[in-house]
N, C-alpha and C positions, 0 to 999 in steps of 0.2 A: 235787686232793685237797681236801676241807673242811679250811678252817681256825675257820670258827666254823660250829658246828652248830644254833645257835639260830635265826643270821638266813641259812642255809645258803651262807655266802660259801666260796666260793673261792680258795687260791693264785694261779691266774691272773688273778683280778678283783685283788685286793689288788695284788697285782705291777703291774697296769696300772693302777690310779689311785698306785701311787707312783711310776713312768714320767711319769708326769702334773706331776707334782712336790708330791705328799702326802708329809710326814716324820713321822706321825703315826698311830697305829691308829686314835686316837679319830677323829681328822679321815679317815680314810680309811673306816671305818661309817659316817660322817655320808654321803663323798660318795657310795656304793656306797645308802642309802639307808634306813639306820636304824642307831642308835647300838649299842655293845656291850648287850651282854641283861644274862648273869652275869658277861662280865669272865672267866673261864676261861683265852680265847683271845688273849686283847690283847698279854701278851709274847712269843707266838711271832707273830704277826701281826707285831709291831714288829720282829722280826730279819727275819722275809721283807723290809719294808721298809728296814731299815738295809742288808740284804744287796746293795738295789739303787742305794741313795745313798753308801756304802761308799766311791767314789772322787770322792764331790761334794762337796765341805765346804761345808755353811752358815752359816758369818760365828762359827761358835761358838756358837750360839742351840741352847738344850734344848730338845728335842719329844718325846721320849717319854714316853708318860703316868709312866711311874713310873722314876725311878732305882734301877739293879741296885748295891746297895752292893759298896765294893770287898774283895776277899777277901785276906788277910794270910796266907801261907804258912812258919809256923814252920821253922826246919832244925833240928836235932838238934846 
């Protein structure tokens, strides 16, 4: 399936340069061979990617372009 429609990438390209060991969307456009366009697609791109380092921890080091703020769930 397309995951960016601008630079017409792939699930399975993105999945194989993070196989590669890319922890990153941005850096994962750059390697596939042109940067994000609008940015639209970069945090689902980033979970395809997280989805496959998931069981690899890297040292503790942030790579994803943007931090998802954490959500506070009220109870009653």
């Amino acid at each position: 399936m397309y995951v960016c429609v601008c630079n017409a990438y792939r699930d399975t390209e993105i999945r194989a340069v993070a196989q590669a060991g890319v922890r990153c969307a941005r850096k994962a456009y750059q390697e596939l061979g042109n940067g994000p366009q609008c940015g639209r697609c970069l945090s689902f791109a980033q979970g395809l990617i997280d989805g496959i380092h998931e069981d690899q921890p890297h040292g503790g080091q942030v790579t994803h372009a943007r931090q998802r703020p954490a959500v506070e769930v009220a109870t009653p």
